[in-house]
N, C-alpha and C positions, 0 to 999 in steps of 0.2 A: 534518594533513589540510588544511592552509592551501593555498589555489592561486589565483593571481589570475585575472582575466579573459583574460587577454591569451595567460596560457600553454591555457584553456580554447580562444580563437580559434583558435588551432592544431588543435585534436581535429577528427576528419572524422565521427566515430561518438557516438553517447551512448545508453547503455546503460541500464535500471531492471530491477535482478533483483528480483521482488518477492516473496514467498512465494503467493499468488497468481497475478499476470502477470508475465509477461516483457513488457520495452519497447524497443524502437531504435531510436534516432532520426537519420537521416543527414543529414548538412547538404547541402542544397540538394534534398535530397527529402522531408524531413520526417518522420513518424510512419510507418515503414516495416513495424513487425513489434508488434502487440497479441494477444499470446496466452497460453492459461494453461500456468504454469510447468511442466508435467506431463511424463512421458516412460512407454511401455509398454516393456518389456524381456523379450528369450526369456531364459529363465534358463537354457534349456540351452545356447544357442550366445553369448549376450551382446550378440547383435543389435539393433538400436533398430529397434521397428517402428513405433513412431508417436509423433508428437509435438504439442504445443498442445491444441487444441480437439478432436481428436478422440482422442486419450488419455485427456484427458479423461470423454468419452463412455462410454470402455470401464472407467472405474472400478466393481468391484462387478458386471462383467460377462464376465470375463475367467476361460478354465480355469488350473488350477494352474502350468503352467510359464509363462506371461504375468504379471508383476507390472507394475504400475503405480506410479510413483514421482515425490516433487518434490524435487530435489536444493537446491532453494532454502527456508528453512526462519527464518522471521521477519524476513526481507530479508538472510540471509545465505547465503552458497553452503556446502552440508553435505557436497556430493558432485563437484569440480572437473572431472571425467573424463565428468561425466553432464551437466553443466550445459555442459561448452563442446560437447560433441556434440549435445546439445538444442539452441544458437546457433546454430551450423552448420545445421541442419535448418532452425531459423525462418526461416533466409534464404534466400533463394530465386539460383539459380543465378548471373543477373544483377549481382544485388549481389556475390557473394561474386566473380563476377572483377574485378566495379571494385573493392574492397578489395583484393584480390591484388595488383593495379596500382600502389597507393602504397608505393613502397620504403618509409617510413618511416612508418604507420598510428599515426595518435592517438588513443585513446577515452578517454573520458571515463565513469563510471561513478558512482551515485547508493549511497550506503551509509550503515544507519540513522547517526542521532546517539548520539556516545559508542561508536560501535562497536571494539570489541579489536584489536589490532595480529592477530590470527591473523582475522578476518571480512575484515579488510581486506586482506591477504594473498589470500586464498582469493578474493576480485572481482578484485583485480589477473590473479593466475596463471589465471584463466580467460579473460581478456581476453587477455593474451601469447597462450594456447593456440590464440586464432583469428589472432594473425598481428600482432596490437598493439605496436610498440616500446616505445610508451609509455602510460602509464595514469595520468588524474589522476580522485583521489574528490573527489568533492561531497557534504554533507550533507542528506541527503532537504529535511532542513525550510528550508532556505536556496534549495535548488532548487523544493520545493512553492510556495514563499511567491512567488518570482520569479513560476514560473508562472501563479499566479489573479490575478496584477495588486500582489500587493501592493507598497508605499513601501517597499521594506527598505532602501533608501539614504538615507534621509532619517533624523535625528534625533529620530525620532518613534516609541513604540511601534506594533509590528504583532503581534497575538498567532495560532500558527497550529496548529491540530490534524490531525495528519495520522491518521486513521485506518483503520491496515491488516490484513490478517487475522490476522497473529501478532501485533501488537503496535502499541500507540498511543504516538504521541509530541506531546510538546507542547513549546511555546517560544515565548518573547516574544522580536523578533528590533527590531534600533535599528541603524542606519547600517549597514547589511550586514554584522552579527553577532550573531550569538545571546548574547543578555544572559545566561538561564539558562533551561533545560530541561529534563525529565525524560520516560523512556523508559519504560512501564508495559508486563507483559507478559501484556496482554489485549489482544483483536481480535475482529476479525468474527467468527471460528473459536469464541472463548471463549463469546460469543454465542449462535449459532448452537447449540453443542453443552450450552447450558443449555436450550435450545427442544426440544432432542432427548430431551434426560435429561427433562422435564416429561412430554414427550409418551410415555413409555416409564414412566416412574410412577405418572402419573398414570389413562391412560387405556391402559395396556399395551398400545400401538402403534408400531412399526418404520416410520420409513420408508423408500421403497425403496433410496434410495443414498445414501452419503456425498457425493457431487457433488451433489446438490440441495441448494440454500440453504434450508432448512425457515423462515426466516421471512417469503422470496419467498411458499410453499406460505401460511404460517399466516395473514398480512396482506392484504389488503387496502384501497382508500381510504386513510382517514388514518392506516391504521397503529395502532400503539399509544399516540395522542392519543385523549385520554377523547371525542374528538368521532368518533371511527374506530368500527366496525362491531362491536357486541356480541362477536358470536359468528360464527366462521366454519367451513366443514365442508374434514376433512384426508384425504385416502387415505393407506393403509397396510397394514402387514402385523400380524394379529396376532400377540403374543409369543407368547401361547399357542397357539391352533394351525396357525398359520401361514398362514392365509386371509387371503386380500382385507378388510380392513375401513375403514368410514369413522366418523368422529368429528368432532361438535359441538364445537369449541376455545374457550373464553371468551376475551377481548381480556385482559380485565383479568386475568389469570392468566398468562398469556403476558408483561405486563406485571412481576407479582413474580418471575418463574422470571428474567427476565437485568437483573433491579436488583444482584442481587451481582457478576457480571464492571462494570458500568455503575458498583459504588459506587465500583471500584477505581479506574478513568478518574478521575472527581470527585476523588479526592483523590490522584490526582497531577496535577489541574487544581489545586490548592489548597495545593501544596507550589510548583509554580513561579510563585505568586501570592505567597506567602509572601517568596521568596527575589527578588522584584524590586522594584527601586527603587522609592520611593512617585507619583516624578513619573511616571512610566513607566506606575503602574497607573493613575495619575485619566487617562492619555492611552486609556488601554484604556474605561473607562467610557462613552466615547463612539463610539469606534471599535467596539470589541466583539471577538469571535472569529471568526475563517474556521477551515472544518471543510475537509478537503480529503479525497481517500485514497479506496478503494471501498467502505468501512464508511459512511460520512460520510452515505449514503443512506438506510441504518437510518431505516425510518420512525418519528417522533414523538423522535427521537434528540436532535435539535435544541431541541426543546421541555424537552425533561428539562432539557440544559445550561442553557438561561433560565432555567429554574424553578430550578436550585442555581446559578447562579453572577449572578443577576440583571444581567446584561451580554447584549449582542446579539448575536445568535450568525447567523453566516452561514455558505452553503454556497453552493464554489465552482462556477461554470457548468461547470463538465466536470471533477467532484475525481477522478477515479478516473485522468486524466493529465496531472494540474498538475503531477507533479514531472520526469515525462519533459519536457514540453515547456517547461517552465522552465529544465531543463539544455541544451534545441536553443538555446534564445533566447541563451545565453550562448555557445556555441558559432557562432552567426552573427552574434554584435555587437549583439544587439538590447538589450543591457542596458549603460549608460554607469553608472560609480561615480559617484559624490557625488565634485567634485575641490576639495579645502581649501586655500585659498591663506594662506600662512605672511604672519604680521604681519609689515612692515615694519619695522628699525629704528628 
């Protein structure tokens, strides 16, 4: 999955299929298409009736022959046939005849780190499927890191967490290569559905859809910093008899319900701490971590990481499209390598 810059400058298109959103990014128009990865489908005729954000909408609202699907599933494509007809749709008429127009389409596409020759496959053939000759992968965290600014060319540690709905990834990256890193398979999702399970245990309440973020609903303020809001009130359905009800949610409870998805992050924060060079790490104790990804926003998230890994922990100004728009910047030139001139004789 090596590809240099120069074969990158060629690409016209750059892609992020993300288990969450879809990204596309066109050169010389920029961030063209942010939508979430979803598709509705008539299951009697096979039809695609809706796509992105308003598929979305209809999750948990749809009669029986309408399903709702994301063909993209911890930043891999699960379903190639739903995913390149979902691209198609995200793109709007316009674009797709200026693409028609280049005999010879380049894209470029973003796929986790460490990902299997069949995920990598499966992003290729659905990029072919819109008309792409060619397809070069980038690695999310090489393209994340680009995008929030960091030094990845330089000789210097840069440490970077990408965190997305199916899955967090981490990496300490030095002269434009990832030293070492590891892929954990916890996310917003894992999250999110510990918040669900508390709230359904605890205080035997449903809420209404699986598309709501339930700890957008539970937080408030600071979030789940001891300095954030006691207690706060949640709508929902009760288990038992199925009526409207609402519930007083403690912070701090809310707090121990997703420390177990959260312990597993920390200690694959702490296996690629392990496994990197010592000069590497005293360069991290100063520099710190950038959090990047759409998880990254997780209120008091950031605080947790300072409190276990006593290192600074940053979030990027816009994490939830660093790594799309780290893959355009490479794609228009905006990123020069670090160039080594060989000793003399």
């Amino acid at each position: 999955m090596t590809v240099s810059l120069e074969q990158l400058r060629r690409c016209h298109i750059a892609v992020d299929l993300g288990a969450a959103r879809t990204r596309v990014f066109v050169k010389g128009a920029g961030l063209v298409v942010d939508e979430p990865s979803v598709c509705a489908v008539n299951t009697r005729t096979g039809a695609l009736i809706a796509v992105g954000e308003f598929a979305e909408r209809m999750t948990g609202r749809t009669p029986g022959y309408i399903r709702v699907v994301r063909p993209v599933s911890g930043g891999t494509v699960v379903d190639i046939e739903m995913c390149r007809r979902m691209l198609g749709h995200l793109l709007d008429d316009k674009l797709r005849r200026t693409l028609r127009r280049k005999p010879r389409l380049r894209a470029a596409a973003c796929v986790p780190h460490d990902a299997d020759p069949l995920a990598q496959r499966a992003a290729t053939e659905t990029l072919i499927g819109l008309g792409a000759r060619r397809v070069e992968l980038v690695d999310t965290l090489i393209a994340a890191a680009v995008g929030c600014g960091l030094p990845v060319e330089r000789p210097e540690a840069t440490m970077i967490i990408v965190c997305g709905a199916a899955t967090t990834q981490v990496a300490v990256l030095s002269m434009g290569s990832i030293v070492t890193a590891d892929r954990i398979p916890v996310g917003g999702d894992a999250i999110d559905h510990a918040v669900v399970q508390h709230l359904r245990q605890q205080h035997e309440l449903m809420l209404p859809s699986q598309s709501v973020r339930p700890l957008q609903l539970a937080l408030s303020g600071n979030g789940l910093t001891p300095h954030g809001p006691e207690s706060t009130e949640i709508h929902g359905r009760d288990v038992a008899t199925g009526l409207a009800r609402s519930v007083q949610v403690q912070t701090a409870a809310v707090r121990d319900a997703i420390h177990t998805p959260l312990t597993a992050v920390l200690d694959g924060i702490g296996r690629v701490l392990r496994d990197c060079p010592p000069d590497l790490v005293a360069d991290l104790a100063d520099r710190g971590i950038m959090m990047v990804g759409g998880s990254a926003r997780l209120p008091g998230l950031d605080q947790m990481l300072r409190d276990a890994t006593g290192m600074p922990v940053h979030i990027a100004e816009r994490p939830d499209v660093c790594a799309i728009l780290g893959l355009g910047a490479m794609l228009e030139g905006r990123i020069e390598p670090m160039t080594l001139n060989p000793l003399a004789d």
